[in-house]
C-alpha positions as CSV (number, residue, x, y, z in Angstrom):
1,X,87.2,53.4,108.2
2,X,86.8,54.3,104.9
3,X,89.0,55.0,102.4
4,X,87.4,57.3,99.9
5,X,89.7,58.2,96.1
6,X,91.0,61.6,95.6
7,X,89.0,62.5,92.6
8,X,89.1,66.1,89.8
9,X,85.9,68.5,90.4
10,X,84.1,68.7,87.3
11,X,84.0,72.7,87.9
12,X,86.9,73.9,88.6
13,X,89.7,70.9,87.6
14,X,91.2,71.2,91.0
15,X,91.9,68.0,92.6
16,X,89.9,66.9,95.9
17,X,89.7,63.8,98.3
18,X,85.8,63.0,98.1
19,X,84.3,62.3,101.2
20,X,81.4,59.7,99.0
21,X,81.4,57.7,96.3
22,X,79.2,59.8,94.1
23,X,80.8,63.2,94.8
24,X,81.6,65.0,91.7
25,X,82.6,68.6,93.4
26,X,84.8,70.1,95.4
27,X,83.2,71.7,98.5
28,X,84.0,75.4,97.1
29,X,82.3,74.3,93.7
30,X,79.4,72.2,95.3
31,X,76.9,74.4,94.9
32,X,77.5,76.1,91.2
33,X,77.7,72.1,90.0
34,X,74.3,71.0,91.2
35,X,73.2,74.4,89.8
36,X,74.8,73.3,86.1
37,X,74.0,69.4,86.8
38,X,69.8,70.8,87.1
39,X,70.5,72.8,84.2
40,X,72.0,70.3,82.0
41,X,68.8,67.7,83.2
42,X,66.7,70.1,82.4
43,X,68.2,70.6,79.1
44,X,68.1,67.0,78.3
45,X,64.4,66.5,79.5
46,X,62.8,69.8,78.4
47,X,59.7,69.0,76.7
48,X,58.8,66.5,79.4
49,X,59.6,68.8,82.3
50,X,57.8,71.8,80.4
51,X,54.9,69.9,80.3
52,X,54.8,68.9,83.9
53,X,55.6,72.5,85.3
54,X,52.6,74.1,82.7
55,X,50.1,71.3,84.0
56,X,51.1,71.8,88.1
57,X,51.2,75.7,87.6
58,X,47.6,75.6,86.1
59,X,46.5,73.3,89.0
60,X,47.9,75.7,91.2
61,X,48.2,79.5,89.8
62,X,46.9,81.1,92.8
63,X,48.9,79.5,95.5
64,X,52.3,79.8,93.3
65,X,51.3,83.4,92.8
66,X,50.9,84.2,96.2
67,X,53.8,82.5,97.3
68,X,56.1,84.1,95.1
69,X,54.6,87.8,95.9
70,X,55.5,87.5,99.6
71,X,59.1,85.6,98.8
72,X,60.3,88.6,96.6
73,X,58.5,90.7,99.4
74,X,60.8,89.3,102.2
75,X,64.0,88.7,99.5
76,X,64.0,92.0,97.4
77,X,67.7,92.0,97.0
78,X,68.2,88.5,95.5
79,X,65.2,89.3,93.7
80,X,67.6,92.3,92.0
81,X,70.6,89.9,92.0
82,X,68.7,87.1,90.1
83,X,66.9,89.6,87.4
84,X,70.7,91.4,86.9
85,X,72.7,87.5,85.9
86,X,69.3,86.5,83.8
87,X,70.4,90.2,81.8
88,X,74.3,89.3,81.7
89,X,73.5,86.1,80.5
90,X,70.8,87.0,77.9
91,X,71.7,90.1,76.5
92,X,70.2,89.7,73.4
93,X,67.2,88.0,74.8
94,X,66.9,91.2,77.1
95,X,66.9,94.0,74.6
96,X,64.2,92.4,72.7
97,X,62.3,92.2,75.5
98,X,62.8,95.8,75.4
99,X,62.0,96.5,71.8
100,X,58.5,94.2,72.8
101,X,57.8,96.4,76.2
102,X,58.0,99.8,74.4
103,X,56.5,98.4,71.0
104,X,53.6,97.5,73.3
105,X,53.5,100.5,75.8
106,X,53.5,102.8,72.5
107,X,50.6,100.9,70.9
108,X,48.6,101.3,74.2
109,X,49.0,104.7,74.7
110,X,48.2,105.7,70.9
111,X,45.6,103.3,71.4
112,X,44.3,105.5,74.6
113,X,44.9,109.0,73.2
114,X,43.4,107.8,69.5
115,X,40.0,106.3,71.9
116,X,40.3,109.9,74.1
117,X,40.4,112.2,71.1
118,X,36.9,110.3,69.8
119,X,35.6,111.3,73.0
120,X,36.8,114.5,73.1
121,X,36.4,115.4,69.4
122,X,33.9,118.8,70.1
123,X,36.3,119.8,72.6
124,X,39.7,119.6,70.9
125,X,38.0,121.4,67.9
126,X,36.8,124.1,69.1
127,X,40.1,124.6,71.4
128,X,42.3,124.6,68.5
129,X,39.9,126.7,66.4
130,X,40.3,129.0,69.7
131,X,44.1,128.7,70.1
132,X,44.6,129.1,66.3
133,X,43.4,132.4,66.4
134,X,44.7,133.7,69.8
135,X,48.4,132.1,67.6
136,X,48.3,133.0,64.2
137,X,51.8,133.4,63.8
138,X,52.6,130.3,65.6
139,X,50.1,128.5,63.9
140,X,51.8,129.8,60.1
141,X,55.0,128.9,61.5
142,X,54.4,125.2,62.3
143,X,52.6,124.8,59.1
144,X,55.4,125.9,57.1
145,X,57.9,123.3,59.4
146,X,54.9,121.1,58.8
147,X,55.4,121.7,54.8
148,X,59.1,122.3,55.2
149,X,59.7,118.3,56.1
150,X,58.6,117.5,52.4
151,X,61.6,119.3,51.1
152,X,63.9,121.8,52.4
153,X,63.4,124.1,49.5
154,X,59.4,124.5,50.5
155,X,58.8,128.0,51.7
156,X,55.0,129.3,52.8
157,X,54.4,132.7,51.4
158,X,50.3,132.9,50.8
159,X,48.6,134.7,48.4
160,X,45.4,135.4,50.4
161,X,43.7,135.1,53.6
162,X,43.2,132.4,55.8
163,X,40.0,131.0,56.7
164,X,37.7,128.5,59.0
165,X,37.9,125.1,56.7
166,X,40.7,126.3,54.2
167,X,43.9,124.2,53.3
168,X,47.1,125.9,52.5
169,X,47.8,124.3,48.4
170,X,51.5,125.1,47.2
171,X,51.0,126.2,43.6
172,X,54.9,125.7,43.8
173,X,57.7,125.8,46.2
174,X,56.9,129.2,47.7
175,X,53.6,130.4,47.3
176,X,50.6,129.1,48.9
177,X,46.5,129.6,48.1
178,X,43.9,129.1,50.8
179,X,41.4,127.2,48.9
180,X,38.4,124.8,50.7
181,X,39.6,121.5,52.0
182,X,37.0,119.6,49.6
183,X,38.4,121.2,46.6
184,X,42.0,121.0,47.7
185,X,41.3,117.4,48.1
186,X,39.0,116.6,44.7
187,X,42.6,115.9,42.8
188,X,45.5,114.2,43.6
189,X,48.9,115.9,43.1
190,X,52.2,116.4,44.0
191,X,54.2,119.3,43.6
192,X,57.4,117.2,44.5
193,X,56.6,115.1,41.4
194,X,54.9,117.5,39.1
195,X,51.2,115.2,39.2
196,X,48.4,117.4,38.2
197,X,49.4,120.5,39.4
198,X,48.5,122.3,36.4
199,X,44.9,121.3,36.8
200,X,44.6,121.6,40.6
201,X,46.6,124.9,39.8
202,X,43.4,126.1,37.3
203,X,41.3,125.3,40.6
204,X,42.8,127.2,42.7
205,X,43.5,130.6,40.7
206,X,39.8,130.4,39.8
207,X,38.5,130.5,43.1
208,X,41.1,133.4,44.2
209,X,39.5,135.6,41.5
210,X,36.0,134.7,43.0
């Protein structure tokens, strides 16, 4: 009969009467020590192992695919349990996985709505020439939150009417003159910063009196 050593776990410290020579662990901790012992290999031997995992799953994509889709099938709940430690143990890992994911779903979707709008354009132009005027008062009220975000002093009072292909130009904080897009657009300036304004100012008054 043999007569094996009482030996220390290497998990838990506790003291245990091995029933080999090469036991390291307990019989409570056998399990969460070959887990670290396989980590800790794999640590050691990662570029090697990386290597050989990348090569066998390219030999065999569509067989490791399939088998994984009907495990997780028939295992949902470990499935769960597994994704919930990998999160506790890589919190910051996790949330920039989740700055990536909703980086990425926001770039697709502008990326849809920009390519929907270009295919749409005739449509969505003539519907908001068409709910423009049905909402004239809604449509003054978001430009002048639109105008308002430049500085909280802005106000939108304007000196003239409206019309099809006109841009509202602050001659100053409050007042407003509906001038042609083209010729609101022919000079830069700022009335923020005081660029040009005197000049694009001139352009405007001038084509109120015509």
């Amino acid at each position: 009969m043999k007569n094996y050593k009482l030996k220390i776990c290497k998990v838990c410290g506790e003291k245990f009467i091995s029933t080999g020579n090469s036991q390291k662990y307990c019989s409570n901790c056998k399990v969460e020590g070959e887990r670290q012992r396989k980590k800790q290999y794999y640590q050691n031997n990662k570029e090697r192992m990386s290597a050989q995992h990348k090569e066998y799953y390219q030999i065999n994509k569509e067989e490791i695919n399939i088998r994984h889709k009907q495990w997780f099938q028939e295992y949902p709940e470990y499935q769960k349990e597994c994704v919930a430690r990998w999160r506790k143990n890589n919190l910051e890992r996790t949330k920039e996985l989740g700055r990536m994911s909703d980086k990425k779903r926001y770039l697709e979707k502008h990326k849809y709505n920009k390519q929907w709008f270009l295919n749409h354009s005739e449509k969505m132009r003539e519907y908001h020439k068409q709910w423009k005027e049905k909402n004239w008062e809604k449509y003054l009220e978001s430009e002048r939150k639109t105008y308002n975000k430049r500085s909280r002093n802005f106000d939108f009072i304007p000196l003239n009417e409206y019309f099809e292909g006109a841009e509202a130009h602050h001659i100053d904080r409050v007042y407003i003159i509906y001038i042609p897009k083209e010729l609101h657009k022919s000079i830069y300036h700022s009335v923020l910063k005081d660029i040009n304004m005197d000049t694009i100012n001139a352009l405007a008054f001038n084509y109120l009196k015509c």
